[in-house]
N, C-alpha and C positions, 0 to 999 in steps of 0.2 A: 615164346610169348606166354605158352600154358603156363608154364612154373611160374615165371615170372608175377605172372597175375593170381595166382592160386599161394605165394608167401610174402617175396619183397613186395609188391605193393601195396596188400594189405595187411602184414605183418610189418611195416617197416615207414613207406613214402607216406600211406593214408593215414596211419594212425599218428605220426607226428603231425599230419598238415592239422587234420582233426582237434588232436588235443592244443597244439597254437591258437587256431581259430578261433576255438571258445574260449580259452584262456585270455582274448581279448574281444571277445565281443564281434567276433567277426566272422561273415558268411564266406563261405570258401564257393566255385562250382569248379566240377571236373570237364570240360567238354570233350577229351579225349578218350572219356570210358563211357558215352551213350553208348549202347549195348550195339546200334547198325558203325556207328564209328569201330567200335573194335571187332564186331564181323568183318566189316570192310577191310582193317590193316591183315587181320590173321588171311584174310583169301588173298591178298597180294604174295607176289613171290618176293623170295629172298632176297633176292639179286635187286627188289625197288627197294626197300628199306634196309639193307647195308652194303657197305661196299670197304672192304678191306677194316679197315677201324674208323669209319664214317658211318655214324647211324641215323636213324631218320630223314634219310638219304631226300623222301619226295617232300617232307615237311620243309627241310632248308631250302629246298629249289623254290615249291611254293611262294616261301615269304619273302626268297630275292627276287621270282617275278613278278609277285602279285603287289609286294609294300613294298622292295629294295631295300628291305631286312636284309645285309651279309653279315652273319655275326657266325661267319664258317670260324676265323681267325680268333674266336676270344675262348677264354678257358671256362669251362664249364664251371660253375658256383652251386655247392650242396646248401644244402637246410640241416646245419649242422649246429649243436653245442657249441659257445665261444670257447675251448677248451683253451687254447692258447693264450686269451687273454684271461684265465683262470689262474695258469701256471705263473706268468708273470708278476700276478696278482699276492700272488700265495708260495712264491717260490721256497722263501726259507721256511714256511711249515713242513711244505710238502718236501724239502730236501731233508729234515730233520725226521721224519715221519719214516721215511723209505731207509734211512739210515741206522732206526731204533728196529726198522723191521728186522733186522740181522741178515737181509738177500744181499745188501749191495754195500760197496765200500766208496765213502762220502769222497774222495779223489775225483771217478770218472762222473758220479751224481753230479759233483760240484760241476765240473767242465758242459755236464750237459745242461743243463742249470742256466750255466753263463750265459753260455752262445744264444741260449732260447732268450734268457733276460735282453741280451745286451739287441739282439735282434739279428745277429747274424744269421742264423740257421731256425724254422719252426718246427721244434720237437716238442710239441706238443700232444700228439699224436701216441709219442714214444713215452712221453713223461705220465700220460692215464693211463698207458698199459701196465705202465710199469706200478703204479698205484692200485690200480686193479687187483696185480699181482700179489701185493703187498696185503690189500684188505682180506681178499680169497684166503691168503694163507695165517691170516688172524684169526679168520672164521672158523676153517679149518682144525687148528691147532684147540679153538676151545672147545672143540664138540669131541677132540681124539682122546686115547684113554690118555692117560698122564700131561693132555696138555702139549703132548708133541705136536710139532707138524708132522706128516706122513712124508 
């Protein structure tokens, strides 16, 4: 919970909620980090808030007994960039782009491309890393002596 709270969540969850919230005019509040709420969770033992790869163990019991909230069974959802719908978006830039970079050969680009476009598979994920990869080593290459990459 130290670390936790001491990078990801102020390096990471607050600073995105933050920058949203005024990006639309909008008041956010935390009620899970008044300063006796998070003495309270850190004095609890381990064994109430997790149990195998169940977390928040006494929150979820709470709000199936207190509301009949069971939302044990649904999949967690981030506050994440639409990157997926970016790739889709922008597919033959960014395949043309990744393919001028000279890392990758337009065959397998092309095939991951597809699947992401067509909707069978979301490689989304995989296709900014791989951009990433790409911009890094532009950068890279123009700051090295001759313009190499390393």
């Amino acid at each position: 919970m130290f670390v936790d709270m001491k990078t990801w969540l102020v390096d990471d969850i607050l600073f995105k909620v933050d920058r949203m919230t005024m990006a639309h005019s909008l008041e956010s509040r935390a009620p899970f980090l008044d300063h006796r709420m998070v003495e309270f969770a850190a004095s609890l033992p381990v064994e109430y808030k997790i149990c195998g790869f169940e977390t928040k163990r006494i929150l979820k019991t709470m709000a199936v007994r207190e509301y009949g909230l069971d939302n044990r069974g649904k999949k967690k959802r981030g506050f994440n960039a639409p990157a997926s719908r970016w790739v889709v978006r922008n597919a033959r830039e960014m395949t043309e782009y990744l393919v001028s970079s000279g890392f990758f050969s337009e065959g397998p680009l092309t095939r991951l491309f597809d699947a992401h476009v067509a909707l069978r598979r979301d490689n989304g994920f995989k296709i900014m890393c791989l951009l990433g990869l790409a911009a890094w080593s532009e950068g890279l290459a123009a700051v090295t002596p001759g313009g190499r990459a390393l």
